[in-house]
C-alpha positions in Angstrom: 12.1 6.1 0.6 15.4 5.3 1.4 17.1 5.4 5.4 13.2 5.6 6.4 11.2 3.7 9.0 8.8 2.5 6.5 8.6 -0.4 4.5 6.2 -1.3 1.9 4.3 -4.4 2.3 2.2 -4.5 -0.5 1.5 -3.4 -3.9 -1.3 -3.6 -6.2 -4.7 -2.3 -7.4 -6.5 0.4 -6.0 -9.4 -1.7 -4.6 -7.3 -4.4 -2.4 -4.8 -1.2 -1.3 -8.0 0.5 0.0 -9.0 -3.1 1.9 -5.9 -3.3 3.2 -5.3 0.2 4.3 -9.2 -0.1 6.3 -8.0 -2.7 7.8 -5.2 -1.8 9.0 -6.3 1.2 10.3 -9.4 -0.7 12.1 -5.8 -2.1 14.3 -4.6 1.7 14.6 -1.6 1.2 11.9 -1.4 4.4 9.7 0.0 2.9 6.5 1.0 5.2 3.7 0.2 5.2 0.1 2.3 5.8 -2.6 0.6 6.1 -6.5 3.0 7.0 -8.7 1.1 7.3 -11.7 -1.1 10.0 -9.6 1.5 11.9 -9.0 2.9 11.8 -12.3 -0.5 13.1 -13.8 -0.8 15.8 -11.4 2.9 16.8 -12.3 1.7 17.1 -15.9 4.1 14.2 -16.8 1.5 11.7 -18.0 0.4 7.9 -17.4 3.2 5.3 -15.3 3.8 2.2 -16.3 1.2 0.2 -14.6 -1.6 3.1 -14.4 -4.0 1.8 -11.1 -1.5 0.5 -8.5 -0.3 1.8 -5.2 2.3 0.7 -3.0 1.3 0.5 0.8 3.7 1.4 3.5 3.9 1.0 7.2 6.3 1.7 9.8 8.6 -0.8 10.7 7.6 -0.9 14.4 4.3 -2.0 12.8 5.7 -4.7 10.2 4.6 -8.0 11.4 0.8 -6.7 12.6 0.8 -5.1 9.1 2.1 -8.4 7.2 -0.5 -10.7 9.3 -3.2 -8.3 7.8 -1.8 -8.1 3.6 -1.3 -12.0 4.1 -5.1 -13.1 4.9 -6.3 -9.9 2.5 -4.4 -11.3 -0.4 -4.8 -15.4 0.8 -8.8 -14.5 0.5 -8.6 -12.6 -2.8 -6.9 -16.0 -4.2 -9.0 -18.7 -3.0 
């Protein structure tokens, strides 16, 4: 995703991705999710190298809204 207005915030497993993604859009921020070892399967090339994690973009208007939402998502999933 180069010279785009997105910028990914976050990566990891499918579960926290989907928390984060529901949150954000509960603020109206339509983040995008890349899996690349999805699309690798569906392009019959097999596994990636970390099988189950997604990176979450948003656009950069968005960034610090977006940020305030993977920090307390991510602070809670630590504690």
């Amino acid at each position: 995703m180069t010279d785009s207005n997105y910028i990914k915030i976050f990566t990891g497993d499918f579960i926290i991705v989907q928390r984060i993604t529901n949150e954000l859009k509960s603020i109206n921020i339509n983040a995008i999710v890349k899996d690349a070892t999805e699309s690798a399967r569906l392009a019959g090339f097999g596994g990636g190298i970390v099988p189950g994690f997604q990176e979450v973009f948003v656009n950069k208007d968005e960034l610090d809204r977006a940020v305030l939402i993977v920090q307390n998502i991510t602070s809670e999933s630590q504690a």
